[in-house]
C-alpha positions as CSV (number, residue, x, y, z in Angstrom):
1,X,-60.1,-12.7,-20.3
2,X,-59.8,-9.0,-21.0
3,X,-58.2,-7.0,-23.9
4,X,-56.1,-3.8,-23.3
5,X,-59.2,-1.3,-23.2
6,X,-60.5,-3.3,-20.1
7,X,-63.1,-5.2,-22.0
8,X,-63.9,-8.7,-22.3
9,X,-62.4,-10.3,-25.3
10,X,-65.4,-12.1,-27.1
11,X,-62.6,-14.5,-28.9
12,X,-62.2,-16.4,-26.1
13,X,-61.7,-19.4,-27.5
14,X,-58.3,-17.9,-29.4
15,X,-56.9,-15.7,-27.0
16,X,-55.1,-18.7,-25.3
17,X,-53.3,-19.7,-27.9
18,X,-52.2,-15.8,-28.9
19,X,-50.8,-15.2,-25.1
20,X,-47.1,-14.9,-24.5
21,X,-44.9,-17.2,-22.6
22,X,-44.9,-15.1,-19.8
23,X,-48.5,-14.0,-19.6
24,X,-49.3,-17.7,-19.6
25,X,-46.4,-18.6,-17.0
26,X,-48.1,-15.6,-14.5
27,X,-51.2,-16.9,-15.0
28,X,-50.2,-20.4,-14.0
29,X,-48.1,-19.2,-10.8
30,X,-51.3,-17.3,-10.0
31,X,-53.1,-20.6,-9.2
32,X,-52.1,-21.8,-5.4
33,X,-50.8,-25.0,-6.3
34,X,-48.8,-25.0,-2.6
35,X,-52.4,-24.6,-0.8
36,X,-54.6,-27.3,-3.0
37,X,-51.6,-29.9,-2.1
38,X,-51.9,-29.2,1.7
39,X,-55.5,-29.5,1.4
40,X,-55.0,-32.9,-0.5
41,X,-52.3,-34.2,1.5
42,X,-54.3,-33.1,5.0
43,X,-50.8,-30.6,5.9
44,X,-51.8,-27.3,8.4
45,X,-49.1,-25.0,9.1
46,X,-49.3,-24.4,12.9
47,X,-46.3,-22.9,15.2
48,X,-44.4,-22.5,12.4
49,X,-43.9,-25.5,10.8
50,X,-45.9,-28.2,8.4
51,X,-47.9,-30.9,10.3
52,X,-49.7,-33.4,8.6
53,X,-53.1,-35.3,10.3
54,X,-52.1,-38.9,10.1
55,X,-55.8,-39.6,10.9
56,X,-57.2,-38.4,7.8
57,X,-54.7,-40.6,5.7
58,X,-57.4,-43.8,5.2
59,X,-57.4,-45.7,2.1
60,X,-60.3,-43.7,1.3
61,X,-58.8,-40.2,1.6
62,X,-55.7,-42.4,-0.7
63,X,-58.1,-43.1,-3.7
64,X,-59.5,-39.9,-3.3
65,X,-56.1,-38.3,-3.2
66,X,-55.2,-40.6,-6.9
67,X,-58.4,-39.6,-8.4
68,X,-57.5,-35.6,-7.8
69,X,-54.5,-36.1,-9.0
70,X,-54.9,-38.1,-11.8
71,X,-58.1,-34.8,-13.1
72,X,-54.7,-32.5,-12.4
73,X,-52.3,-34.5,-14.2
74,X,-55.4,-34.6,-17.5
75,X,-55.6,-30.7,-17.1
76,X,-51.9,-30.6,-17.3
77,X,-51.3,-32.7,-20.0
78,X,-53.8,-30.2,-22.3
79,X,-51.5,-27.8,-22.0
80,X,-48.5,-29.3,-22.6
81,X,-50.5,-30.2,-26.1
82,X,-52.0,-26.9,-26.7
83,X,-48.4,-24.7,-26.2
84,X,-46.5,-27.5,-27.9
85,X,-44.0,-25.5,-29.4
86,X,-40.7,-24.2,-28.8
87,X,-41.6,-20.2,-28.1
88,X,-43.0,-22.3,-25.4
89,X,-40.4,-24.1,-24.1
90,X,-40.2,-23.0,-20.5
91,X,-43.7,-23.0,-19.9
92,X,-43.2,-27.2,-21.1
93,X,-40.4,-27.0,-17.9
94,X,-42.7,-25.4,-15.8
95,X,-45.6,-27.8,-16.2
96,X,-43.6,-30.8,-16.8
97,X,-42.0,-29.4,-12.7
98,X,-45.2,-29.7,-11.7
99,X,-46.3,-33.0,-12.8
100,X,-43.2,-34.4,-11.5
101,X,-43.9,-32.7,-7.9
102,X,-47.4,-34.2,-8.4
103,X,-45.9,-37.6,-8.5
104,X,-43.5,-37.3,-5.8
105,X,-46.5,-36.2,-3.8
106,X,-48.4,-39.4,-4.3
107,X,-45.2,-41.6,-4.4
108,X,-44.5,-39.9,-0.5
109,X,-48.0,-40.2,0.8
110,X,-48.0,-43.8,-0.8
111,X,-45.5,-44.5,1.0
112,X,-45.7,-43.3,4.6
113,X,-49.5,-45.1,4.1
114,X,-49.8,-47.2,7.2
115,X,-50.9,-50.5,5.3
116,X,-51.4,-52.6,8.5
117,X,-54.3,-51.1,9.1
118,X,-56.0,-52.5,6.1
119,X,-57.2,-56.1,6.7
120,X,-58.4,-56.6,3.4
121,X,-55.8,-57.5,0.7
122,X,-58.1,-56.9,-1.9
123,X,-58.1,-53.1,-1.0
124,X,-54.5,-52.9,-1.3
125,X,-54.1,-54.1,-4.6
126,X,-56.8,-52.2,-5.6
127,X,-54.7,-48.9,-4.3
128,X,-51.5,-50.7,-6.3
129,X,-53.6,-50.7,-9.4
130,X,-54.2,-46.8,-9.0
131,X,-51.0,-45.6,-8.2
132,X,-49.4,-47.7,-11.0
133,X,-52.5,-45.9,-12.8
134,X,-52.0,-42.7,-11.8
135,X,-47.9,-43.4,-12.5
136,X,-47.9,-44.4,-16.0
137,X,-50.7,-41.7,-17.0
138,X,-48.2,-38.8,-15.8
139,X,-45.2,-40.8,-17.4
140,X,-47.6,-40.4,-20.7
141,X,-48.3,-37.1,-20.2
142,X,-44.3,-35.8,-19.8
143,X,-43.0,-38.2,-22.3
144,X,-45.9,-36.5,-25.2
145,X,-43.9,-33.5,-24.8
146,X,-41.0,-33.7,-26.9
147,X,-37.9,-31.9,-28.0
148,X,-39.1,-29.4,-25.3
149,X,-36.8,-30.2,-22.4
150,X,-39.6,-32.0,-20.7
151,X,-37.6,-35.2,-20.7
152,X,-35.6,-34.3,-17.9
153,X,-38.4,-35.1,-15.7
154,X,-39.1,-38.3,-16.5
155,X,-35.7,-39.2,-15.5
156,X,-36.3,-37.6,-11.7
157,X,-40.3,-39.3,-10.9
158,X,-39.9,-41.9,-8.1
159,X,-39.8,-45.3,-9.6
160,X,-39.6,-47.4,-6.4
161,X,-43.3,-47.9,-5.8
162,X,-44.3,-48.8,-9.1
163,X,-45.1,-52.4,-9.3
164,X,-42.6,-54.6,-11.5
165,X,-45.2,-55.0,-14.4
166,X,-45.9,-51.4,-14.5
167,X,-41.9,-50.5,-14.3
168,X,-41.5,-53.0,-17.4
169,X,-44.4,-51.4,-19.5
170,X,-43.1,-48.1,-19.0
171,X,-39.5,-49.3,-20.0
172,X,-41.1,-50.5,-23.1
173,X,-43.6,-47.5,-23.9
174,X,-39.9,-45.1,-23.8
175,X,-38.0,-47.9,-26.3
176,X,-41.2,-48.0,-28.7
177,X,-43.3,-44.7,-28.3
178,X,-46.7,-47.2,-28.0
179,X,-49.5,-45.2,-26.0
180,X,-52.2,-47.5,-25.8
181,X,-50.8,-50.0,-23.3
182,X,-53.8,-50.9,-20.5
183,X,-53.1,-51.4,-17.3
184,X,-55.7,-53.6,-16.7
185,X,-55.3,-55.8,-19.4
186,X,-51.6,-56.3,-19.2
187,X,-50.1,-59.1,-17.7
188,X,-47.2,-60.3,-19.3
189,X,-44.9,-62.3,-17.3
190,X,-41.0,-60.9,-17.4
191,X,-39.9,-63.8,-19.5
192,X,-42.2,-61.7,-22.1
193,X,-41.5,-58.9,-21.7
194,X,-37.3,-59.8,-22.1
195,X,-38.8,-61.0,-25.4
196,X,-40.1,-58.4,-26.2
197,X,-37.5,-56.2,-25.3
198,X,-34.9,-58.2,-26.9
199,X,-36.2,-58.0,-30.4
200,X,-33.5,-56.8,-33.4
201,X,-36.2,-54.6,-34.7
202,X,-37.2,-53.0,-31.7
203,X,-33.4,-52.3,-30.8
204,X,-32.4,-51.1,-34.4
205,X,-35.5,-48.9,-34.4
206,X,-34.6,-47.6,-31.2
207,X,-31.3,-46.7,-32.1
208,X,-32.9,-45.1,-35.0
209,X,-35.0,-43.4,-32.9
210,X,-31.8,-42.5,-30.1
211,X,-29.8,-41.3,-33.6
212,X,-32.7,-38.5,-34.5
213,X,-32.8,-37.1,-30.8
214,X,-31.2,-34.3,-30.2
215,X,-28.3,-34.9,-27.7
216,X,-29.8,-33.6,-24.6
217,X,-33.1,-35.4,-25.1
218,X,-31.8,-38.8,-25.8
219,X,-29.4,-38.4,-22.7
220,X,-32.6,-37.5,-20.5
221,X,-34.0,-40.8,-22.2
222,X,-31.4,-42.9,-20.9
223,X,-30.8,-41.7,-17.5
224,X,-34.4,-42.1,-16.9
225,X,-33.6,-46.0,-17.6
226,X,-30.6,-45.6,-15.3
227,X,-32.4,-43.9,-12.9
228,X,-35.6,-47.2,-12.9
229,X,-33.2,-49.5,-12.4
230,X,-31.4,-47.7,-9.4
231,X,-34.9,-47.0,-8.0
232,X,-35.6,-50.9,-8.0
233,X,-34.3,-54.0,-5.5
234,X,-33.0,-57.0,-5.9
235,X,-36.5,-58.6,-6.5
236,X,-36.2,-57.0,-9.6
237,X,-33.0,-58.3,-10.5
238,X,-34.2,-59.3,-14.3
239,X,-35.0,-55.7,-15.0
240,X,-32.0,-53.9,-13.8
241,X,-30.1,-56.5,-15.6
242,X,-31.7,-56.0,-19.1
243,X,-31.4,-52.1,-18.3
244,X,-27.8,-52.5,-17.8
245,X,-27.3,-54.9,-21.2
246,X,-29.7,-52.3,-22.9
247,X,-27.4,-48.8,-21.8
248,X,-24.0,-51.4,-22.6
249,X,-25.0,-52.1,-26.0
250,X,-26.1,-48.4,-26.8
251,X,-23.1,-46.8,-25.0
252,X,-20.4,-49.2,-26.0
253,X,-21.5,-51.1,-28.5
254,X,-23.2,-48.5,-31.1
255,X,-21.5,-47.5,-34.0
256,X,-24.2,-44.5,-33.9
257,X,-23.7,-43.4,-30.6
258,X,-19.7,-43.5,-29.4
259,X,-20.7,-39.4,-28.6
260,X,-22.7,-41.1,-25.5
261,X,-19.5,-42.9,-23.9
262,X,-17.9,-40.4,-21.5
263,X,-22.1,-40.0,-20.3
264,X,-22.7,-43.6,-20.3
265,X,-20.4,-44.1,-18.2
266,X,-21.5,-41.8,-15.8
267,X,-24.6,-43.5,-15.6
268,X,-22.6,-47.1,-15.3
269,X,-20.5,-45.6,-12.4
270,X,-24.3,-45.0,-10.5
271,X,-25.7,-48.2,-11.6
């Protein structure tokens, strides 16, 4: 980092926190996100489109591919914590983007994944466990930034390959703001989780919670659950029925929040 005379600034470990928005958004659109993804995902651009080596795309090159991601999504999430203020509130949007592209990445290349061509069923839970990983930690990282606009996102990520025990602990982490869930340790069955969900105090302070949001955030906060359950099948039939109940009773049936109606049902008319 250099000051204005051309010389190295020797507090280096301040200057970051005295740049402006836009020095730090330049700096960030400096870095060749586009060309480290088509490295990642194994895309070339040859006779003028996008081609993408299906050969390289093992379940090696997949856990490779979570691993990277997951270091990006870490780096990312310092930010968001460092510039957590309002004068930084597009630079929030702008990382918060790119987190969300991040997962849609993965999501897509988790997706096209040829999974016949793994004979081991150990191996593909093992790639389950680290996308649902790799999921919940970028889920963590949006849903730290707050007040910023940053919610938006959440309500956009790809919830359809998420397995049905990470969908529920992520519907529970945005009702009660708990961050130390592990995903390897969890393993609550869905009658405990309706439980769990189902508690008076956890849906009076939720409301509590939904009454001190400002309007925009706590609508981002409920068309994310709108959006889970609409990502989901009917395998999941429990969970888009609780989501449903849970957007009823806080649309409808909520003394504190009849300002929500005309947007709840919106989100009913999707659902």
């Amino acid at each position: 980092m250099l000051d204005e005379e051309g010389e190295e600034d020797e507090d280096i470990a301040n200057v970051g926190a005295n740049l402006f928005e836009s020095d730090l958004i330049s700096l960030l659109n400096q870095i060749p996100f586009s060309k480290i993804f088509e490295q990642v995902l194994c895309i070339q651009y040859q006779n003028n489109d996008y081609h993408q080596n299906k050969t390289y795309i093992t379940h090696h090159h997949l856990f490779r591919m979570f691993a990277f991601f997951t270091t990006i999504i870490k780096l990312l999430k310092q930010g968001l914590k460092t510039y957590d203020s309002p004068r930084y509130r597009q630079l929030t949007k702008r990382l918060s983007a790119l987190i969300k592209d991040i997962v849609q990445y993965a999501n897509d290349q988790w997706e096209e994944f040829d999974k016949n061509q793994i004979n081991d069923v150990s191996i593909l839970k093992k790639l389950q466990l680290e996308f649902d990983c790799f999921f919940l930690r970028a889920v963590l990282c949006i849903f730290s930034s707050r007040r910023l606009g940053a919610w938006q996102y959440l309500a956009s990520l790809p919830y359809d390959l998420i397995s049905s025990n990470t969908l529920w602990q992520i519907f529970y982490i945005l009702h009660t703001d708990c961050m130390q869930i592990d995903m390897h340790v969890s393993n609550r069955s869905t009658h405990d989780w309706i439980n769990e969900l189902n508690s008076s105090q956890l849906c009076t302070k939720f409301e509590e919670k939904l009454s001190s949001m400002p309007g925009d955030e706590s609508y981002f906060l409920l068309t994310t659950f709108a959006n889970m359950a609409l990502a989901r099948t009917e395998q999941d039939y429990d969970f888009v029925k609780i989501t449903t109940i849970d957007l009823f009773q806080i649309g409808f049936l909520s003394e504190k929040h009849k300002i929500l109606v005309q947007k709840m049902l919106d989100l009913f008319c999707q659902i």
